[in-house]
N, C-alpha and C positions, 0 to 999 in steps of 0.2 A: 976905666977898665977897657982894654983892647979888645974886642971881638976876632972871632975865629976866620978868617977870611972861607973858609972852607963851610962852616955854618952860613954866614950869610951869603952865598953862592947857591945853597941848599934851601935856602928859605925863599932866596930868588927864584929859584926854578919849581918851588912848589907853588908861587902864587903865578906864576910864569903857566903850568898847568892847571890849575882852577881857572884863572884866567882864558887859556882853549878851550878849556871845558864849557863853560861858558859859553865862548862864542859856540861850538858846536852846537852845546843846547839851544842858543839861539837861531841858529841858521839851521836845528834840524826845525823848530817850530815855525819860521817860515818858510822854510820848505811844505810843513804842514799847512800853515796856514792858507801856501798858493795852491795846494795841491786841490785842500777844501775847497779856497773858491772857482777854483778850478772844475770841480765837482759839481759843485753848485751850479756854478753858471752854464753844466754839459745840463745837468738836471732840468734847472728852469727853460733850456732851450728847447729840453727835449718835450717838457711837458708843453712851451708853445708851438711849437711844432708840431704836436699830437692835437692840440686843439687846433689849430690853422688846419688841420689835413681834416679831423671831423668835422668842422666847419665846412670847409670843401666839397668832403662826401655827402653830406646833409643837403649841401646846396644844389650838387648836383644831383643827389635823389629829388630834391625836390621839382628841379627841371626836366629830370625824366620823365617824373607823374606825371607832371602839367601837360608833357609833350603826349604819354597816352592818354590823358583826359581827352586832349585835342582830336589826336587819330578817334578815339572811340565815339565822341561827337561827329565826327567827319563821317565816323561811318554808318554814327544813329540814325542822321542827316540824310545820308546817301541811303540806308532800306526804306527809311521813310517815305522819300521822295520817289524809291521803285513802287512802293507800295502804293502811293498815289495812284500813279502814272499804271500800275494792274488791274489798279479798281475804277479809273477812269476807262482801261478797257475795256473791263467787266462791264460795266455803266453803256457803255456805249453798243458793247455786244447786245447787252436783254434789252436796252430801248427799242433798237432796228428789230431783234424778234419778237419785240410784245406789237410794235407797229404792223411788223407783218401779218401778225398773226390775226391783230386786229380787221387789218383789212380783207384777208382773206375771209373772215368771218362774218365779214360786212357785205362781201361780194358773192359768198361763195351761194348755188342754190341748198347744198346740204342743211342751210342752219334758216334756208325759208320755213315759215308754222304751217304745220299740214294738218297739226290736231289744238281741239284748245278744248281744253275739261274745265269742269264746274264742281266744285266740290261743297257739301255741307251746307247746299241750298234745301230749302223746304216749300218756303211761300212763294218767292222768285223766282218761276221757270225759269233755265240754262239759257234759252235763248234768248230772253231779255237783260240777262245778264252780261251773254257777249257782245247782245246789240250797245249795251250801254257801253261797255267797253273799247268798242268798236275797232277793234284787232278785226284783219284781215288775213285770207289763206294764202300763205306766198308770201307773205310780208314778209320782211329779217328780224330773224325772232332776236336781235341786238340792236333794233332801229324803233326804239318804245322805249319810254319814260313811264315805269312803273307805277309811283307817287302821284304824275296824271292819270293813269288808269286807273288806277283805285279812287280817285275820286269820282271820275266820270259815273264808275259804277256804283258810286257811295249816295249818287244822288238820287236816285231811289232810297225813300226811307225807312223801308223796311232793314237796306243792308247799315248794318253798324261798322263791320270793320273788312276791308279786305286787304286780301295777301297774296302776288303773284309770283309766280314760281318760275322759271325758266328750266325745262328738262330738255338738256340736249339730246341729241340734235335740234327735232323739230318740233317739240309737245311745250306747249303754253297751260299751265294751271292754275284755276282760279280760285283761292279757296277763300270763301266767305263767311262772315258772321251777323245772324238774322236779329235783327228785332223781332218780339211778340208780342201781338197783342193780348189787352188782358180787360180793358174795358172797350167800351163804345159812350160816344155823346150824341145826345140828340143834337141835329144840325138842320136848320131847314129840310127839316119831314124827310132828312136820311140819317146815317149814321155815320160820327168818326171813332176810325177805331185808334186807340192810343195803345202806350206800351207802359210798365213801371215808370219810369223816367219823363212820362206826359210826351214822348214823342207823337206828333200825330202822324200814325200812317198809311191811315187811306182813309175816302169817303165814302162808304158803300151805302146798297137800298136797304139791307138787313142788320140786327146787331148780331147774330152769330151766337145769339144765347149767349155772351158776355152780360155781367152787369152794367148795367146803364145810369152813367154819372150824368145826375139832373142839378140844377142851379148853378152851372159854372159860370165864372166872370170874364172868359176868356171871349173878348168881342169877334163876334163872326169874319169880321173881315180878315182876322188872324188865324181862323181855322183853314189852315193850308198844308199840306202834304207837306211834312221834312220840317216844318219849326214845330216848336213845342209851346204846352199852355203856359200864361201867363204865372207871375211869382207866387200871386194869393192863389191859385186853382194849384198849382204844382206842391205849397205849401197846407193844403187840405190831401192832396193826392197821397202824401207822405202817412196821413193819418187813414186814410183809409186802405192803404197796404198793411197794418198796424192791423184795424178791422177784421179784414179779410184773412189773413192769416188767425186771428183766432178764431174766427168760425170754422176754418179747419180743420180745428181743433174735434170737433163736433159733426163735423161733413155738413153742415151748414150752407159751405161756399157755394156747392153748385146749384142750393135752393133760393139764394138772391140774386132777385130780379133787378129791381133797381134800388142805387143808393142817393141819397138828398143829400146833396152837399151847398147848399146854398147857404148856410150858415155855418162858419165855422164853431168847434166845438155843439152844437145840435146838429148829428149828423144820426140820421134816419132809415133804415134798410128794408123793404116791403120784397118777402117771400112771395112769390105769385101761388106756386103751388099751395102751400099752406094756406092760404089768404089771411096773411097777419100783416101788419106794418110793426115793427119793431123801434122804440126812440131809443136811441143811445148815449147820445148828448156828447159828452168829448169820451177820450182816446186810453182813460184812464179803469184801470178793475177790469180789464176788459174779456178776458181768464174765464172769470166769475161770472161777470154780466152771463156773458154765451155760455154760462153752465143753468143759472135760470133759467137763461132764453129757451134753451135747450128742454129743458125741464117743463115749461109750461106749454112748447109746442108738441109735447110726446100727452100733458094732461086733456090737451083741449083740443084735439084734432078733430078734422072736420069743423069747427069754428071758425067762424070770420072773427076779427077783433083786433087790438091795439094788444103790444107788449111794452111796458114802460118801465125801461132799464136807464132811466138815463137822470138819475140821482145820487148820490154819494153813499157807496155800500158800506164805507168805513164809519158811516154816522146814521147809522139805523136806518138806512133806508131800502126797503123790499123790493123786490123788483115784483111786480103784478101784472094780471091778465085785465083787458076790460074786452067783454063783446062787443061788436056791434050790432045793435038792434034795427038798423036799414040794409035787408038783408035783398 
């Protein structure tokens, strides 16, 4: 069978067209395809180049901090070292005017003592006080070590504590604190008078109407102006302030004469006026005792005789009167 020349010329040029078609299709997809990576490779450059430039910027931020961390040091640095260098004036300034001032203070006769007081003496007239002190008028009232003057005058036993005052200009004041006496001790046929504390402070011819502490252990050689009695007489001392204060109680105190303290815990008290001796024994009921005591020298006045308080009142035991029949 002969074909149609005119048919197959027709079927030539249609696959002759699918055929372009084709290629088209293919050369528009890579055109597509270059276009894409084309795209692509603007994209990825752009996005490494966005990160290269933030990189950059970051870098360079960070060299600029560093660069005013720097300056801001330099300049923490720099007030620092004025601040110094102001206060080293400063420094230098108030030295030379504290030295001046000093000296002029040292030299000048404004701040010579022209007055010196005594204050909250009693037993220790003023003038032995300054004599102890031994300040001078005209002296530089900044030319004296206070801590040696208060000792000087501390040596006197009577004074317990002093305190001196500088009032400018030219007033020196001395203000003191006294020991008191409160008993006496027989002493070779005179008397020492002591304080609470067993200070001894002074020897006198009289006891002053204090009571008078008999049988102490404190060896005469030791009775000296300004030390105190031994540890067992100090440790009796302690009880018979105990004592005394309860007779107090009672008005008692200023009717005992003398107290025996030669034994401890048998300690002894003889009323002159009354003419009683009183035993007490130790330090204990003592309230009570001197409410007795009190009680039997209000029954038996005008009697000579013994009061014997000096047994245990918490175990029946009475405190009683006995006369004395050597009258």
């Amino acid at each position: 069978m002969v074909r149609d020349p005119y048919e197959i010329n027709l079927g030539q040029a249609f696959e002759d067209d699918i055929d372009e078609q084709l290629s088209k299709k293919k050369a528009k997809a890579r055109e597509k395809r270059i276009r894409e990576n084309k795209v692509r490779r603007e994209k990825n450059f752009d996005f490494d180049t966005e990160a290269v430039i933030q990189m950059t910027n970051k870098n360079k931020q960070k060299i600029e901090e560093a660069r005013r961390k720097e300056i801001m040091q330099e300049e923490r640095k720099r007030k620092k070292k004025s601040k110094i260098i102001k206060r080293i004036i400063k420094l230098v300034l108030l030295v030379g005017i504290i030295i001046g001032t000093v000296v002029f203070a040292m030299v000048s006769p404004i701040f010579n003592i022209k007055n010196i007081q005594v204050m909250n003496h009693e037993h220790v007239n003023s003038d032995t006080i300054i004599s102890l002190s031994e300040l001078k008028m005209e002296e530089n009232i900044f030319r004296f070590n206070s801590s040696i003057v208060a000792k000087k005058i501390k040596e006197n036993a009577y004074i317990k504590n002093v305190k001196i005052h500088r009032k400018l200009p030219s007033t020196i004041q001395i203000e003191v604190e006294e020991r008191k006496h409160s008993y006496s001790v027989d002493f070779l046929g005179k008397y020492a008078y002591i304080d609470n504390q067993g200070y001894i402070l002074e020897i006198a011819e009289d006891s002053k109407q204090m009571p008078i502490l008999q049988g102490i252990e404190t060896p005469e050689e030791q009775v000296v102006e300004g030390e105190r009695l031994n540890k067992e007489d100090l440790e009796k001392l302690e009880d018979i302030i105990k004592i005394m204060n309860a007779t107090k109680e009672y008005d008692l105190d200023s009717k005992v004469t003398s107290i025996d303290i030669s034994k401890k815990n048998e300690y002894s008290l003889y009323l002159e006026q009354e003419k009683k001796k009183v035993y007490l024994g130790d330090n204990t009921n003592l309230s009570n005792k001197m409410l007795y005591v009190n009680a039997i020298i209000e029954e038996e006045k005008e009697k000579t005789g013994e009061i014997f308080a000096n047994g245990d009142l918490n175990n029946k035991f009475r405190v009683y009167f006995r006369e004395s029949l050597n009258v």
